[in-house]
N, C-alpha and C positions, 0 to 999 in steps of 0.2 A: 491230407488224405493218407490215410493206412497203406501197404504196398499189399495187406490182406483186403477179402470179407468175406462175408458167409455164401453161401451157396448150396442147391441142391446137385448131389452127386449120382449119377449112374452107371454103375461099372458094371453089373449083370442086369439082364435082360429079366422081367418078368412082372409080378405085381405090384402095386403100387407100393408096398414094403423096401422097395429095394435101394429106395433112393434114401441119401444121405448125406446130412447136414454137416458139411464141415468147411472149413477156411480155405481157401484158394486165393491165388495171385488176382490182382485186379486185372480186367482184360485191359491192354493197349488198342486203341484205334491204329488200322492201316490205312491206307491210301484209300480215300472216297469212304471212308465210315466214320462213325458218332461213336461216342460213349455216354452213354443215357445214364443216371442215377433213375434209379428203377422207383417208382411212386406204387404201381399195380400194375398187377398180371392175371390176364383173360386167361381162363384153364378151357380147353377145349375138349372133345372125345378125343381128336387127333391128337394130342398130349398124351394121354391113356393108353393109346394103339403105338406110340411112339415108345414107350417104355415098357409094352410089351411085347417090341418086337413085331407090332402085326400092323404097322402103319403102312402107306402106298412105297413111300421111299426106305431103302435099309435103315437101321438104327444104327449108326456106330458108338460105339462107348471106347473110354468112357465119356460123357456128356451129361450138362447141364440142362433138363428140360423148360420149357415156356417159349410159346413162338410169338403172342402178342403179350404189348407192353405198354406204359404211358410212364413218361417222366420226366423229369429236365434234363438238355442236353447239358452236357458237363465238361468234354472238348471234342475236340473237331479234328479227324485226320489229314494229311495231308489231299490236298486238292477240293477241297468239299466246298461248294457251295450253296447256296439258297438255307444254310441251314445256321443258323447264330446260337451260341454259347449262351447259355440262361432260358433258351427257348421251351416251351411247355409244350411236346409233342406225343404222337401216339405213334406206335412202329410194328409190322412185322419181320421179326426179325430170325425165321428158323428154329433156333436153337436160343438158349442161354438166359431166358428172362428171369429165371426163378433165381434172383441174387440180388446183394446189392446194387449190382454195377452192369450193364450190357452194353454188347457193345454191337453195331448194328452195320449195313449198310445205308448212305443217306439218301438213297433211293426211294426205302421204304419206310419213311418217317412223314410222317403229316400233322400238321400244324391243330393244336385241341383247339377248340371254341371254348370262348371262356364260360358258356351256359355248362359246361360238362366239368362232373367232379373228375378226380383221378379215375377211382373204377367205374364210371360211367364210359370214360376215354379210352380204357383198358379194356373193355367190354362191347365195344363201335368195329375193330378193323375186321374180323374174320366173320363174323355172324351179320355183319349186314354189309359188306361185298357181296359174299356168300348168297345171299338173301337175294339181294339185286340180281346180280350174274345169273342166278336160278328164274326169277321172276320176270325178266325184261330182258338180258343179253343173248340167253340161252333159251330161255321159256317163251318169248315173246308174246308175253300177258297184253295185254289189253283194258282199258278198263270196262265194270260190268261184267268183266270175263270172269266163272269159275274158277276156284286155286283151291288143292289138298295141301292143308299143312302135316305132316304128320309130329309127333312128339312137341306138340305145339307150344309145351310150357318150358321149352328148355331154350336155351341162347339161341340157336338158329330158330327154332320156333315163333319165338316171340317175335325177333326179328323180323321174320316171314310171315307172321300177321300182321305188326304194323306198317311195313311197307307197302303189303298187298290194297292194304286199307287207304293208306296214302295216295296209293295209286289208283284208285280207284276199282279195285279187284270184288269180289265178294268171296267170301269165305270158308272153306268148312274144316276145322280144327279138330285133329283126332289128340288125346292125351290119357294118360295111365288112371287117372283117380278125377273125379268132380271138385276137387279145391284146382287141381291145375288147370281141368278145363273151364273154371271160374275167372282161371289168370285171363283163357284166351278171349273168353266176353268182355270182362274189363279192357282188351284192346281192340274191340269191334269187331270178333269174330262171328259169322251171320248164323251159322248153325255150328254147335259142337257133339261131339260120338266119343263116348269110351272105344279105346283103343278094342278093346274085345269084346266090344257089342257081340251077339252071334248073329246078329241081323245089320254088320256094319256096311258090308260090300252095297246091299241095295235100299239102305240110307243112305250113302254118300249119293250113288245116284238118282235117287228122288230128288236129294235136294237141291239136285240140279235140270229140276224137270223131266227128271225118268231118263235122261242122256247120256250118265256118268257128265265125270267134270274135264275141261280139256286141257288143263294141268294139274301137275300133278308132282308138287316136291316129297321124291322119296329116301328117306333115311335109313330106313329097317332095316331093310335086305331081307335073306333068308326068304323062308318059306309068304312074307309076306309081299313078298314084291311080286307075287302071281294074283295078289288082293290088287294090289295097283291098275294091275292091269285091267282086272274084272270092273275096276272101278269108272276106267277112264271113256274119254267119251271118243264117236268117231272121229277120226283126225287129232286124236290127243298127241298130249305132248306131257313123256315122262322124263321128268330131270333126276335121276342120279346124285344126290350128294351124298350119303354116308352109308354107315352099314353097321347098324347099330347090334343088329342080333348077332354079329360076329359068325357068321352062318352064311353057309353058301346060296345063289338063286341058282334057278337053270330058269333058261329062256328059251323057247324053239321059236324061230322066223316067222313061221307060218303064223303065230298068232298076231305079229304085227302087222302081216299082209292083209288080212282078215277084215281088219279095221283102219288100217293105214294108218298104225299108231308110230310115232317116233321115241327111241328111248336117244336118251341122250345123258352120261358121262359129265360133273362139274370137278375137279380140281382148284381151288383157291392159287394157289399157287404157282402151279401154270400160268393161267389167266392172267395173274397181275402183271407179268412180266408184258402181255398185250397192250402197250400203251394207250392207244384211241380207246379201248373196249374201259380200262382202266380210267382214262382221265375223264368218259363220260361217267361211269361210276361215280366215281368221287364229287361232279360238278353237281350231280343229281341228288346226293345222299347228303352233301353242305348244306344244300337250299333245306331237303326236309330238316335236318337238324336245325338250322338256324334258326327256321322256321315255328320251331317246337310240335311240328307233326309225327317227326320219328325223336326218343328219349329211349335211350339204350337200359335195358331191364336188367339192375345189378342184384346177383341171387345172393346166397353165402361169402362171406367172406373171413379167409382164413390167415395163420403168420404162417411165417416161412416155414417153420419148425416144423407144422400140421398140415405142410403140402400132400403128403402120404392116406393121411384121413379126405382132403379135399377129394382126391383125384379116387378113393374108394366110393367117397360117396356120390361122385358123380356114375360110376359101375352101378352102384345097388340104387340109380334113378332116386336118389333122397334129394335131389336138387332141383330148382327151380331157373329161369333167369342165368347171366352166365355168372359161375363160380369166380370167385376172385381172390387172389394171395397180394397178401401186402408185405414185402419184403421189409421192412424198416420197423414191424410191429415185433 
């Protein structure tokens, strides 16, 4: 092995331009980490917001972006166990996937099923935790029970409809244009809404029998998360995961008292660290995978060199399924 390889670099803070492909030292594993030969890398928004500075945790630079991965381990730091040398795993691992080499904690490494390509494996740990944690840990769906997916044809989308579906949920998918909301019927989505119907707020809940729906996974943010609300039903329950319009909400109490709605905050990351919440996840999401009832929806896919364009065109919504770089292309 080379003591180089390639890498994306981040020394300033801002648009997806800024990153740069050059040669770095290979990382060493330390005490309790792996070092993955990188196969693919799940590009997430949180990626996006991370290299421009506007993600939950600071950015420091300079850094290597990509927080999920799938690859073979390649060796093992001191004290590590459950994890063997040649193994074909999937990881969140923070920082550093976008290379030939990562190096990870063995914590956050899980075992691929052999039914899963590489980007299929690379495209499973953050969008359907995420998905689950929203739908069942947080959300405490039901089945039968109404779910809003919002942005429904993107990775956590997709995600969050075929789980719901699995689970026995019913569905109603919001997406930008009619080929994506085509993506969310092909995975059993019960009713779909262009995002900017002007008549969306009381179709969503018609098609929950005039109710609004009593979950409600939201992404948007901004000026749209006052839609959420108008949409959900008594006693709902709003989960929080992203903020995609980059835009602030406001929220006043009183409207929650009103109807005895709950909003409720998801972090991926946080979470995981929740062991039990964690290890039922994972026992839940094996079975569907094994199963073939959940198949992870792999959109683009880019080389290392074109991570810059990738992560643009996830910004300008060109993307479908989650994005995927293959370092070794």
């Amino acid at each position: 092995m080379s003591d180089t390889m390639k890498a994306m670099v981040v020394e300033r803070l801002g648009r997806p331009d800024v990153m740069e492909l050059r040669d770095v030292p290979v990382p060493t594993p330390g005490p309790g980490e792996v070092r993955i030969e990188v196969e693919a890398v799940g590009i997430n928004f949180a990626d996006v917001l991370a290299v421009a500075g506007e993600y939950l945790t600071r950015t420091k630079v300079p850094y290597t972006p990509g927080m999920e991965f799938a690859g073979i381990v390649e060796s093992l730091g001191q004290g590590v166990e459950g994890v063997r040398v040649g193994q074909r795993v999937a990881a969140l691992g923070g920082t550093g996937a976008l290379a030939r080499y990562a190096v990870t904690r063995a914590g956050g490494v899980v075992p691929v099923p052999e039914s899963l390509t590489g980007p299929q494996a690379a495209a499973f740990p953050v969008s359907y935790f995420t998905a689950y944690y929203g739908l069942k840990t947080l959300g405490r769906g039901v089945p039968g029970e109404w779910v809003l997916v919002q942005a429904a044809a993107g990775a956590l989308g997709t995600a969050s409809v075929q789980l719901a579906k699995a689970l026995g949920m019913k569905v109603v998918a919001m997406a930008s244009t009619e080929d994506k909301l085509q993506i969310a019927r092909n995975l059993g989505a019960d009713v779909t809404l262009l995002q900017d119907d002007p008549e969306r707020v009381q179709k969503v809940r018609d098609a929950a029998n005039g109710h609004g729906v009593p979950l409600i996974l939201e992404v948007v943010g901004g000026p749209r998360f006052q839609e959420s609300l108008d949409m959900a039903a008594s006693q709902g329950r709003i989960i929080v995961i992203g903020n995609a319009s980059r835009e602030q909400a406001s929220l006043r109490p009183v409207e929650l008292m009103k109807r005895n709605l709950t909003v409720t905050g998801l972090w991926l990351t946080s979470l995981m660290f929740d062991r039990a919440a964690t290890a039922e996840a994972a026992q839940a999401l094996a079975g569907l995978v094994g199963s073939g009832q959940v198949t992870p929806q792999v959109g683009p896919t880019y080389a290392l060199a074109d991570s810059a364009r990738a992560f643009q065109d996830i910004l300008d919504r060109k993307t479908t399924g989650k994005v995927i770089i293959e370092p070794a292309r």
